[in-house]
GUTI-234084 format. One record per atom (N, C-alpha, C): residue number from 1; residue in three letters; atom name; x, y, z. Coordinates in steps of 0.05 Angstrom, whole numbers, plus 5000, padded with zeros to 4 digits. Atoms other than C-alpha are relative to their C-alpha. Layout:
<site><i>NUM</i><aa>ALA</aa><at>CA</at><px>X</px><py>Y</py><pz>Z</pz></site>
...
***
This chain:
<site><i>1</i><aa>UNK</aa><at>N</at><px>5028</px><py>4993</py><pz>5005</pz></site>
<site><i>1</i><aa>UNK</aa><at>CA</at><px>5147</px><py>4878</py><pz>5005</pz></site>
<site><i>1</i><aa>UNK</aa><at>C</at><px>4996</px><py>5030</py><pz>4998</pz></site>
<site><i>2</i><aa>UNK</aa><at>N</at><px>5004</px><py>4976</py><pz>5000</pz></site>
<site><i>2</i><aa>UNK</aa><at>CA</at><px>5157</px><py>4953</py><pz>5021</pz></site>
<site><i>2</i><aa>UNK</aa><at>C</at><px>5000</px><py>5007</py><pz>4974</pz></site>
<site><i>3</i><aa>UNK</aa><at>N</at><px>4989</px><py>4994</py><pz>5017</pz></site>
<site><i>3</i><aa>UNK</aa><at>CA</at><px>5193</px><py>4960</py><pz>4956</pz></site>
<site><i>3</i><aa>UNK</aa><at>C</at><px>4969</px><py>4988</py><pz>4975</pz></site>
<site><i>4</i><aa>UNK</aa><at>N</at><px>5015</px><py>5005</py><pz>5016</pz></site>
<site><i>4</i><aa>UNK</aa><at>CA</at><px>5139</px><py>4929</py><pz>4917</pz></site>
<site><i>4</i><aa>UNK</aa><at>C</at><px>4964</px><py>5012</py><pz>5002</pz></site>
<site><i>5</i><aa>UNK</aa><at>N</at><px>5023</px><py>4972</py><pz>4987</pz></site>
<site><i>5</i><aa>UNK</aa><at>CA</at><px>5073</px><py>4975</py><pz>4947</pz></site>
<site><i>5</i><aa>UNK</aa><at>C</at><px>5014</px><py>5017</py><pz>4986</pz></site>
<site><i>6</i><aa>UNK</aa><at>N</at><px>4994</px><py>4977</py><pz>5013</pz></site>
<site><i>6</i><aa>UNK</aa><at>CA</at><px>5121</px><py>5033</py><pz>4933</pz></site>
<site><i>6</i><aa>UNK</aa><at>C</at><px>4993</px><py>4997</py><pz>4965</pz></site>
<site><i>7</i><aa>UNK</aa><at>N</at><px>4996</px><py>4989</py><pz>5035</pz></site>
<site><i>7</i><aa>UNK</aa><at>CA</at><px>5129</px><py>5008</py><pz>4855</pz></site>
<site><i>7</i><aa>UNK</aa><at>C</at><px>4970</px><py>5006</py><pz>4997</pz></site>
<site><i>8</i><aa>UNK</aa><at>N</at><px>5032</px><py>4990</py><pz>5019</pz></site>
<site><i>8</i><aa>UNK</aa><at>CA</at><px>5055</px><py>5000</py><pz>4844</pz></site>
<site><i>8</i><aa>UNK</aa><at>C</at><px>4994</px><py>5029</py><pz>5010</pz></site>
<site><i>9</i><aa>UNK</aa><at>N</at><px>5009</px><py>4971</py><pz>4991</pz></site>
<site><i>9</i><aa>UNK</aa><at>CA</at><px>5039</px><py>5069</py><pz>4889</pz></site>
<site><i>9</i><aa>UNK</aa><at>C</at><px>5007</px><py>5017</py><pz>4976</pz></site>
<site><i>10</i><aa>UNK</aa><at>N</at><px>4979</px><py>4981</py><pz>5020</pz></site>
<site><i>10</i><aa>UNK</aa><at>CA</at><px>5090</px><py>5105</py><pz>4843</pz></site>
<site><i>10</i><aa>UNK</aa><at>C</at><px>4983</px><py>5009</py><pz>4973</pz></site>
<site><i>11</i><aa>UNK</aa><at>N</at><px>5012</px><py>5010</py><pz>5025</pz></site>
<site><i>11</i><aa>UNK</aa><at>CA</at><px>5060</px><py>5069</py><pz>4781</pz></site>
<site><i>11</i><aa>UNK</aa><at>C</at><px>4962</px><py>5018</py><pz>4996</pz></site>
<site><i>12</i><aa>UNK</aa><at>N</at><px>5024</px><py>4990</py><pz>4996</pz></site>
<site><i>12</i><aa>UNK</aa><at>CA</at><px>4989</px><py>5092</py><pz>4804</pz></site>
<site><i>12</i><aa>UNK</aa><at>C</at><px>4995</px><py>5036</py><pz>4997</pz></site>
<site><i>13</i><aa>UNK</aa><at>N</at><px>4997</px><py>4971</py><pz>4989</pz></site>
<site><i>13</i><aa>UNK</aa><at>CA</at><px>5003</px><py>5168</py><pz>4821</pz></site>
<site><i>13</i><aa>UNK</aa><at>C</at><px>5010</px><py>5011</py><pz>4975</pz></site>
<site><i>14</i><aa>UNK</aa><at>N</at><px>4979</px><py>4986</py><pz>5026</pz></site>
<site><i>14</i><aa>UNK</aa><at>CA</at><px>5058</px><py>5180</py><pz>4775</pz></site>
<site><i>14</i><aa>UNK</aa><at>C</at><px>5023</px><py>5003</py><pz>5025</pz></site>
<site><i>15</i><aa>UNK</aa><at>N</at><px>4974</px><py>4993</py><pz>4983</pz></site>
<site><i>15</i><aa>UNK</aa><at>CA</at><px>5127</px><py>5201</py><pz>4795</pz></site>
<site><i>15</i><aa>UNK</aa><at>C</at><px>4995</px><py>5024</py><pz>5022</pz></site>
<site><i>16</i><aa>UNK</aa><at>N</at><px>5001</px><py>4975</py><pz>4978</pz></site>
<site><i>16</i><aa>UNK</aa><at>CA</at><px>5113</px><py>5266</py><pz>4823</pz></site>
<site><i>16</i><aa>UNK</aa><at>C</at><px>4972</px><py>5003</py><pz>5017</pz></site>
<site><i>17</i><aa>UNK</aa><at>N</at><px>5023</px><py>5009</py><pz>4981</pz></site>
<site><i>17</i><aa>UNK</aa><at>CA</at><px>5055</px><py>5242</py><pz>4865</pz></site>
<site><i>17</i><aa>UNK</aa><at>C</at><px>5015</px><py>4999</py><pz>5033</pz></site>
<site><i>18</i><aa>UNK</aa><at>N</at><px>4979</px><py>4992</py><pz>4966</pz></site>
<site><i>18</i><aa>UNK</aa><at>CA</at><px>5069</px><py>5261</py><pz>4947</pz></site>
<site><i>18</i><aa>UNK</aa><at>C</at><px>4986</px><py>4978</py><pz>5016</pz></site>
<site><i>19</i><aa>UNK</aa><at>N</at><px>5005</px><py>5019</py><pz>4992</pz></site>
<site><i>19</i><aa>UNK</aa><at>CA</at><px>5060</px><py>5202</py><pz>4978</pz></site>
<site><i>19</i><aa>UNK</aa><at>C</at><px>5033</px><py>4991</py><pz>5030</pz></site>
<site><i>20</i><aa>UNK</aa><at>N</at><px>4972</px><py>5016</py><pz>4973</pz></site>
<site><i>20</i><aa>UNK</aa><at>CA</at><px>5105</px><py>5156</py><pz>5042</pz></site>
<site><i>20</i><aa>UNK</aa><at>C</at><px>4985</px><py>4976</py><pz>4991</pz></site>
<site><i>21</i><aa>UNK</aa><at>N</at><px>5008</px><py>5023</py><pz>4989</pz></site>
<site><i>21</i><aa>UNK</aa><at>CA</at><px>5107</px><py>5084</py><pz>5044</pz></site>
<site><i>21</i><aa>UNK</aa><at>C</at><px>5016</px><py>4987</py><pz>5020</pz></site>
<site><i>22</i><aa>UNK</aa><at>N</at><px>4982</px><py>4999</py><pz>4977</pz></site>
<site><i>22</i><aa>UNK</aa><at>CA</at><px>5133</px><py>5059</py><pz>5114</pz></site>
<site><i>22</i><aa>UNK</aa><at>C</at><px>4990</px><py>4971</py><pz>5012</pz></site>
<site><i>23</i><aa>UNK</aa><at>N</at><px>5010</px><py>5018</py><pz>4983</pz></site>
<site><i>23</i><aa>UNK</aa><at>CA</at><px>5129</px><py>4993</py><pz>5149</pz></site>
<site><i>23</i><aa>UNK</aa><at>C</at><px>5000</px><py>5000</py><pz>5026</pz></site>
<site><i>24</i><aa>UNK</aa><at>N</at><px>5000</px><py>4995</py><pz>4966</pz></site>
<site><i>24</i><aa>UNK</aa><at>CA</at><px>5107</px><py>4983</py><pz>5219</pz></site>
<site><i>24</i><aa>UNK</aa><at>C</at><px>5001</px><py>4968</py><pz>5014</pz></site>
<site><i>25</i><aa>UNK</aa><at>N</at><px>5007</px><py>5026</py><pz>4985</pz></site>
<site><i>25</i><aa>UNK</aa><at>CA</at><px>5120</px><py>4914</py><pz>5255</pz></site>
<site><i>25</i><aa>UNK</aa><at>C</at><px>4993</px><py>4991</py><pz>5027</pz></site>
<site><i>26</i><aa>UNK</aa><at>N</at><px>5017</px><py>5000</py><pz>4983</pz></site>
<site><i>26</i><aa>UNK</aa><at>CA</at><px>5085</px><py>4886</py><pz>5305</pz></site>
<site><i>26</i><aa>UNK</aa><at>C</at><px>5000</px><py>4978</py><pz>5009</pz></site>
<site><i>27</i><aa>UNK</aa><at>N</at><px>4994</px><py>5021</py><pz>4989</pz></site>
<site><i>27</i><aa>UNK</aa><at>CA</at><px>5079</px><py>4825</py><pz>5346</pz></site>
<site><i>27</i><aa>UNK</aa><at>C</at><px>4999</px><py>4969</py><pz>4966</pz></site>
<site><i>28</i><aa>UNK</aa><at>N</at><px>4997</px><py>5024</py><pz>5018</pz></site>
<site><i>28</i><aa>UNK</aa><at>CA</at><px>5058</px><py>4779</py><pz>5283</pz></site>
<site><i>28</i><aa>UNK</aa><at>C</at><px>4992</px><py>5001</py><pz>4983</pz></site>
<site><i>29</i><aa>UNK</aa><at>N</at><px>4995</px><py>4983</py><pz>5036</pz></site>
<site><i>29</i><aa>UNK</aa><at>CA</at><px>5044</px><py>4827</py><pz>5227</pz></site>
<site><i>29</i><aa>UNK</aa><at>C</at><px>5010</px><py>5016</py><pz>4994</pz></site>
<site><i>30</i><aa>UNK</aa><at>N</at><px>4977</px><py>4977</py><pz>5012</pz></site>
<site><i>30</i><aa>UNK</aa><at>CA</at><px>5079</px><py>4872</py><pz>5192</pz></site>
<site><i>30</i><aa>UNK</aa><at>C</at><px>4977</px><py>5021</py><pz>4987</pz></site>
<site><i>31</i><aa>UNK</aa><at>N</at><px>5016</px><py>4972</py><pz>5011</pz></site>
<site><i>31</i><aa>UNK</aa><at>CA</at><px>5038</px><py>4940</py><pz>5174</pz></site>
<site><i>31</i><aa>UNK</aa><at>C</at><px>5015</px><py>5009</py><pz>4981</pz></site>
<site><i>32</i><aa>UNK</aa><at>N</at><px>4993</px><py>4980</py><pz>5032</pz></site>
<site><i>32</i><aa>UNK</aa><at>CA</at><px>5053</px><py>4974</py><pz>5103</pz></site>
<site><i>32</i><aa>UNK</aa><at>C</at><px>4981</px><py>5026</py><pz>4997</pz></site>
<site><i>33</i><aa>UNK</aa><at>N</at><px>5015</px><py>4974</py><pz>4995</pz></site>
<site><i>33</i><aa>UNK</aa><at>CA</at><px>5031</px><py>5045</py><pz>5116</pz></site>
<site><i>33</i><aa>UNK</aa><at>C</at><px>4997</px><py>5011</py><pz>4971</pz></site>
<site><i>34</i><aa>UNK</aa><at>N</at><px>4997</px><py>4979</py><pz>5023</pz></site>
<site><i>34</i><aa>UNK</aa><at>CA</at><px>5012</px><py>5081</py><pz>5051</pz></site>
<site><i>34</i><aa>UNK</aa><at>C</at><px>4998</px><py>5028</py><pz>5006</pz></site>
<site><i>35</i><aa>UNK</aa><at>N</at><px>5015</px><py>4970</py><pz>4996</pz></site>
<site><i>35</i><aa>UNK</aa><at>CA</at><px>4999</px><py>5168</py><pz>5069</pz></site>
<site><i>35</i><aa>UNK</aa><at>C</at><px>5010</px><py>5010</py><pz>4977</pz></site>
<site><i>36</i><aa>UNK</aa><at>N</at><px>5012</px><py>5000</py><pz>5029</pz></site>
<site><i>36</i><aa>UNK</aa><at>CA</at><px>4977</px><py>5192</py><pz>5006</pz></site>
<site><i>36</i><aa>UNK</aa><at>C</at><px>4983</px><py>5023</py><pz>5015</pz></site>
<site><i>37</i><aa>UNK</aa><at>N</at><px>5016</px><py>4971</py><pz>5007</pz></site>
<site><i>37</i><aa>UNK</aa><at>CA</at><px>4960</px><py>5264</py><pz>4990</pz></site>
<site><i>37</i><aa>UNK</aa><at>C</at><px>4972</px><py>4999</py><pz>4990</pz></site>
<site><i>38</i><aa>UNK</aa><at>N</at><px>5032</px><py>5007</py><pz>5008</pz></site>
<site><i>38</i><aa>UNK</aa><at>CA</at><px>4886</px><py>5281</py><pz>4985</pz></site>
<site><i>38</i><aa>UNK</aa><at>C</at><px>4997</px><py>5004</py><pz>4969</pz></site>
<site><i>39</i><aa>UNK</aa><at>N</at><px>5008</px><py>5006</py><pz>5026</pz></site>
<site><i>39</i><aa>UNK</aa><at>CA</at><px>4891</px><py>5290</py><pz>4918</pz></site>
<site><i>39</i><aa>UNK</aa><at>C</at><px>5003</px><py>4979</py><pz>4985</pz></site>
<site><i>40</i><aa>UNK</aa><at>N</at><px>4994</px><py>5041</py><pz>5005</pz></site>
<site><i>40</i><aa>UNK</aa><at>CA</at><px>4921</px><py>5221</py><pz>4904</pz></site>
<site><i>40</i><aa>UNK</aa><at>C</at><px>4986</px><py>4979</py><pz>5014</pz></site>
<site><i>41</i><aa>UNK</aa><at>N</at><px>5012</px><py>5023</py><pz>4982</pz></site>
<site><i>41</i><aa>UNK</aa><at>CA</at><px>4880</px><py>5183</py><pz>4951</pz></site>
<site><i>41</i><aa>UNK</aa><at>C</at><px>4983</px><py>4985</py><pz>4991</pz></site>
<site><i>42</i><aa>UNK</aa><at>N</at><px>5024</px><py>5011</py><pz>5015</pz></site>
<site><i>42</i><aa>UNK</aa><at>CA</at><px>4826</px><py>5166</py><pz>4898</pz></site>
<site><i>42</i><aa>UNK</aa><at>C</at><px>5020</px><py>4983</py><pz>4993</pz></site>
<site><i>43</i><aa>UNK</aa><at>N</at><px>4977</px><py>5021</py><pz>5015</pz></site>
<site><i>43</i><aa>UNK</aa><at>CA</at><px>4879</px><py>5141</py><pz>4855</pz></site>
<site><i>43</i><aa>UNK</aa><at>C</at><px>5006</px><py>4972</py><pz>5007</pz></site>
<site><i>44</i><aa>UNK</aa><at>N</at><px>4983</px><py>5031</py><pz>4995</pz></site>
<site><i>44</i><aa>UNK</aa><at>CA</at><px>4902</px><py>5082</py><pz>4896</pz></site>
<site><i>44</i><aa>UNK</aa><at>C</at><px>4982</px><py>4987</py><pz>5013</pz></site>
<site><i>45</i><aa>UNK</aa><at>N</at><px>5025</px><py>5015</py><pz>4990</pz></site>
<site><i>45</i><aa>UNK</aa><at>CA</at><px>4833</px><py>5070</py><pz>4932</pz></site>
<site><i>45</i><aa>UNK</aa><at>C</at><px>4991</px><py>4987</py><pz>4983</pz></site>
<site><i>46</i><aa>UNK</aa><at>N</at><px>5025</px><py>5007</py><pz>5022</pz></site>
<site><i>46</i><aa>UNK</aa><at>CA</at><px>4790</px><py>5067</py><pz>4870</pz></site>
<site><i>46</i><aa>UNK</aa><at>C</at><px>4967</px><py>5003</py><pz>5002</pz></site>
<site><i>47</i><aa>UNK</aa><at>N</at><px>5025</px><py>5007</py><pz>4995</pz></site>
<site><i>47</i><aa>UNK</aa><at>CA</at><px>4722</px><py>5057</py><pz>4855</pz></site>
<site><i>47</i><aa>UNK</aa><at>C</at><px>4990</px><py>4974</py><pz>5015</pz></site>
<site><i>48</i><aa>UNK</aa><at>N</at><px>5012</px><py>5025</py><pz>4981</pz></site>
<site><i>48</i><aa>UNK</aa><at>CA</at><px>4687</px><py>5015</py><pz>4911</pz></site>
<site><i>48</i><aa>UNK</aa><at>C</at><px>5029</px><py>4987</py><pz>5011</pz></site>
<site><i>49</i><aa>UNK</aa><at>N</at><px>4980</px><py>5001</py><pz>4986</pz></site>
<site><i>49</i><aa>UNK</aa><at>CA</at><px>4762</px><py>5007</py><pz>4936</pz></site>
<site><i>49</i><aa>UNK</aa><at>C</at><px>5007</px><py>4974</py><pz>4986</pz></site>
<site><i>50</i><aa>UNK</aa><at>N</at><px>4989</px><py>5022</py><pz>5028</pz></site>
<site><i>50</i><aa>UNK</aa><at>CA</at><px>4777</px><py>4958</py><pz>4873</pz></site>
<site><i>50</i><aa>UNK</aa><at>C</at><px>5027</px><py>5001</py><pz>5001</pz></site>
<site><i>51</i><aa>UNK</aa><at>N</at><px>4975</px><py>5002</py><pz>4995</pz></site>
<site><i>51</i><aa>UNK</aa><at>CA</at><px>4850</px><py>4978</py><pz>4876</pz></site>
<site><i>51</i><aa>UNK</aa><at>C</at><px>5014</px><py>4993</py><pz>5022</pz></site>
<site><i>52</i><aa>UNK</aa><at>N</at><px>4989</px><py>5011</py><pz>4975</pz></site>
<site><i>52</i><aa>UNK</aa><at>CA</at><px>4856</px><py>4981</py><pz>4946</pz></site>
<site><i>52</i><aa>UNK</aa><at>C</at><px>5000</px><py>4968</py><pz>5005</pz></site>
<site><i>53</i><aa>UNK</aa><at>N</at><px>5010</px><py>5030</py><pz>4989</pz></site>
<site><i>53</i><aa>UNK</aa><at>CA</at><px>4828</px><py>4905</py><pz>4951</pz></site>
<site><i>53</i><aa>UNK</aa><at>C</at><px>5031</px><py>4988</py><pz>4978</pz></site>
<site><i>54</i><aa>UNK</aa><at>N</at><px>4980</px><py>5013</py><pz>5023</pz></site>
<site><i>54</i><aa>UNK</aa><at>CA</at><px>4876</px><py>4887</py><pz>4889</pz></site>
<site><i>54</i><aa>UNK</aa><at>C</at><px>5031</px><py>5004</py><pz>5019</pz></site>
<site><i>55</i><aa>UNK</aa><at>N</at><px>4970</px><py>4994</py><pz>4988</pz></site>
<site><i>55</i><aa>UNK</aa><at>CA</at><px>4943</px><py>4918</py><pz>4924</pz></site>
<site><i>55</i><aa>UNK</aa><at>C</at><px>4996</px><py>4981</py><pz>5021</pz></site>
<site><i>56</i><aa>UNK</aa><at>N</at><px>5003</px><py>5016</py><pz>4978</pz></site>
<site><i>56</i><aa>UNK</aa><at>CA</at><px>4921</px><py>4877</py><pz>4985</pz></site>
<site><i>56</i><aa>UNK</aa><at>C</at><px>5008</px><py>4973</py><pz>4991</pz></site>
<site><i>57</i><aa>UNK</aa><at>N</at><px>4991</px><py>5026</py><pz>5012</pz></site>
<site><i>57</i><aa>UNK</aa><at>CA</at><px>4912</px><py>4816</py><pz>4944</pz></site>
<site><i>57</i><aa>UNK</aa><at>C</at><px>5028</px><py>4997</py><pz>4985</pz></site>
<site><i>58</i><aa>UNK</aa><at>N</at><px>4974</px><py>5007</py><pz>5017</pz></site>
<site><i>58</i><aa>UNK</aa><at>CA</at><px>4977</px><py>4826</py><pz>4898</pz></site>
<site><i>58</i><aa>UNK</aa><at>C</at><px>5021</px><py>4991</py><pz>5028</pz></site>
<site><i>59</i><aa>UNK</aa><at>N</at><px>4977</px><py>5001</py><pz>4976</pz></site>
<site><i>59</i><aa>UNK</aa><at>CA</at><px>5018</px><py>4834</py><pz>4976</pz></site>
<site><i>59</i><aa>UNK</aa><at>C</at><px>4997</px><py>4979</py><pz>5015</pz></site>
<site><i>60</i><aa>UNK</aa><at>N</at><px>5011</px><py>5031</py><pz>4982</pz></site>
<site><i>60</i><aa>UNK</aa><at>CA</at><px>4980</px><py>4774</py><pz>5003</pz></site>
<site><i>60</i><aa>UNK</aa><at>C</at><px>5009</px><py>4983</py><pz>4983</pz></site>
<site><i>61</i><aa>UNK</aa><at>N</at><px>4995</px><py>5023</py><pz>5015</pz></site>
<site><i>61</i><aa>UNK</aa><at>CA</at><px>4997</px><py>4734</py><pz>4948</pz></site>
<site><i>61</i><aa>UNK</aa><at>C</at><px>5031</px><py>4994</py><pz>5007</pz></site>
<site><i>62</i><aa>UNK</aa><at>N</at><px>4962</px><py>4998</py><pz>5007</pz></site>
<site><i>62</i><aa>UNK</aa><at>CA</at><px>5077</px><py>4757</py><pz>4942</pz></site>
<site><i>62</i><aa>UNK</aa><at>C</at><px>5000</px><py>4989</py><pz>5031</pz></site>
<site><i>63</i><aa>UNK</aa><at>N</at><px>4992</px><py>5012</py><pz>4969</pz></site>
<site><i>63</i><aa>UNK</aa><at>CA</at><px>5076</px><py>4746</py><pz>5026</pz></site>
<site><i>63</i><aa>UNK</aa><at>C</at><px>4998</px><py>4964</py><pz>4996</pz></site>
<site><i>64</i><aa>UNK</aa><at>N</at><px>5012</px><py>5019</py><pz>4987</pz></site>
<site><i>64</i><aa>UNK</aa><at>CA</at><px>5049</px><py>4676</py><pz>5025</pz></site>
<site><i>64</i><aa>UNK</aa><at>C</at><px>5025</px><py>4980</py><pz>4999</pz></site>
<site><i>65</i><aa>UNK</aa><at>N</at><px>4971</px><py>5007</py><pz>5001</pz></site>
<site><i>65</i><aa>UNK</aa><at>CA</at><px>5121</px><py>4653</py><pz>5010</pz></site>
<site><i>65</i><aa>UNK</aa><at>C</at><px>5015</px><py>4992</py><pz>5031</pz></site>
<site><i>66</i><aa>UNK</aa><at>N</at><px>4990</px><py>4981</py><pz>4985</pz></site>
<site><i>66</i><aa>UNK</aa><at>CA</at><px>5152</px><py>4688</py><pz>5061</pz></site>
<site><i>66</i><aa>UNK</aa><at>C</at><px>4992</px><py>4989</py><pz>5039</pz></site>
<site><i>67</i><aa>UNK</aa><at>N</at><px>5008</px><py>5013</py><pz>4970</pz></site>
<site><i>67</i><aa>UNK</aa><at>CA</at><px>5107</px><py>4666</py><pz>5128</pz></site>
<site><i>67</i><aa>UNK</aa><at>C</at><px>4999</px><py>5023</py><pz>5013</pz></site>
<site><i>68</i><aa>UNK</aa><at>N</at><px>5009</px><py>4980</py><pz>4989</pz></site>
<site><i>68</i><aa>UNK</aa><at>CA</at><px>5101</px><py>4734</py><pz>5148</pz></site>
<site><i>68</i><aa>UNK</aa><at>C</at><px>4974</px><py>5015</py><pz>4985</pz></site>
<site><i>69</i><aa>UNK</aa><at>N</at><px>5025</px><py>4991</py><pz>5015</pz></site>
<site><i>69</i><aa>UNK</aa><at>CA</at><px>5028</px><py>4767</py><pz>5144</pz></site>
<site><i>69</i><aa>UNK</aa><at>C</at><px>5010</px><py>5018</py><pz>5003</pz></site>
<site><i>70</i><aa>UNK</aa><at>N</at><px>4997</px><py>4967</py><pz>5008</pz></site>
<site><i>70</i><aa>UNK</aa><at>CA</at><px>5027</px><py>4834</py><pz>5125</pz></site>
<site><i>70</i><aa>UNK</aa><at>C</at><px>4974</px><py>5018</py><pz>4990</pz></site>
<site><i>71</i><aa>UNK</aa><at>N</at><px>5025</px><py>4987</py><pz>5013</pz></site>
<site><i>71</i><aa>UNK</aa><at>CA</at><px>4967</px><py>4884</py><pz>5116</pz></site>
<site><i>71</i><aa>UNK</aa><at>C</at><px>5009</px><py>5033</py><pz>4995</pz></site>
<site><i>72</i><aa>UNK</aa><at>N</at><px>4999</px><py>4971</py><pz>5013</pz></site>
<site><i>72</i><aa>UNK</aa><at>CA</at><px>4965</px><py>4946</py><pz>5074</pz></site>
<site><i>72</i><aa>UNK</aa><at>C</at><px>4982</px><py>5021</py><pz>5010</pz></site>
<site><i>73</i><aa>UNK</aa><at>N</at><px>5022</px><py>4987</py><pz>4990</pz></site>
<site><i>73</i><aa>UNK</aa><at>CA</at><px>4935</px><py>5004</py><pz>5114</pz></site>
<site><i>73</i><aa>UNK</aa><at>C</at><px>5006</px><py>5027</py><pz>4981</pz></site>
<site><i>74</i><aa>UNK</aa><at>N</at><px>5000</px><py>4986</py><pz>5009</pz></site>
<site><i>74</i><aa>UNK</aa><at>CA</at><px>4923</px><py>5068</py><pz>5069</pz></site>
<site><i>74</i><aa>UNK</aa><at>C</at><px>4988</px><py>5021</py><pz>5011</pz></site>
<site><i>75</i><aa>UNK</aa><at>N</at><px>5022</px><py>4980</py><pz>4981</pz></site>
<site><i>75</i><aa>UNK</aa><at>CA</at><px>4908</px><py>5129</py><pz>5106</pz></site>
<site><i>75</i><aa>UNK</aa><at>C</at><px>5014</px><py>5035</py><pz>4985</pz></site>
<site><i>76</i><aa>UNK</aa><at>N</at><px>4995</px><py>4983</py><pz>5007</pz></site>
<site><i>76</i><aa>UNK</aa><at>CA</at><px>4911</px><py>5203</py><pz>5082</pz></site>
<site><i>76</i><aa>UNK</aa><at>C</at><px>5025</px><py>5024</py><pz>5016</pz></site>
<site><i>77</i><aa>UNK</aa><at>N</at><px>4982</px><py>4988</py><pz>4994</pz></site>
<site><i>77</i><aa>UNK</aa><at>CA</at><px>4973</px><py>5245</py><pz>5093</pz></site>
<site><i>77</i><aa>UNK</aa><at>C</at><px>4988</px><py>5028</py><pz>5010</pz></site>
<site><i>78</i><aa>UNK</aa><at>N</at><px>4999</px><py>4983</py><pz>4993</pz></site>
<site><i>78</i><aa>UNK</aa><at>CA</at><px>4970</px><py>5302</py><pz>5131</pz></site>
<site><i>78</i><aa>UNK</aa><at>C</at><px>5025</px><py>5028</py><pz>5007</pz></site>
***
């Protein structure tokens, strides 16, 4: 799942976009950290957080396989 966040992030930004994607697991979800430069942060939010909700739904879909939940948290790099 990491690997597939990173492509779309990538895809979203561009290549030379400064971004991390890192997973964090946890008793019985798995966290997918995005930190995302303030200047990229629109980019992968969107308007009214339309992309953000979409990346959620594309990683909820690909999980539902799998049996592990997983939520996409996006927070700005510092």
């Amino acid at each position: 799942m990491y690997e597939l966040v990173e492509f779309l992030v990538k895809k979203l930004v561009g290549d030379d976009g400064d971004f991390i994607v890192e997973t964090r697991e946890g008793d019985d979800t798995t966290d997918i950290v995005i930190e995302i430069s303030k200047n990229d942060i629109g980019k992968v939010i969107g308007k009214q957080g339309r992309i953000a909700k979409a990346i959620r739904t594309i990683v909820k879909s690909a999980s539902s396989k799998s049996g592990v939940k997983y939520n996409v948290v996006i927070s700005e790099k510092e």
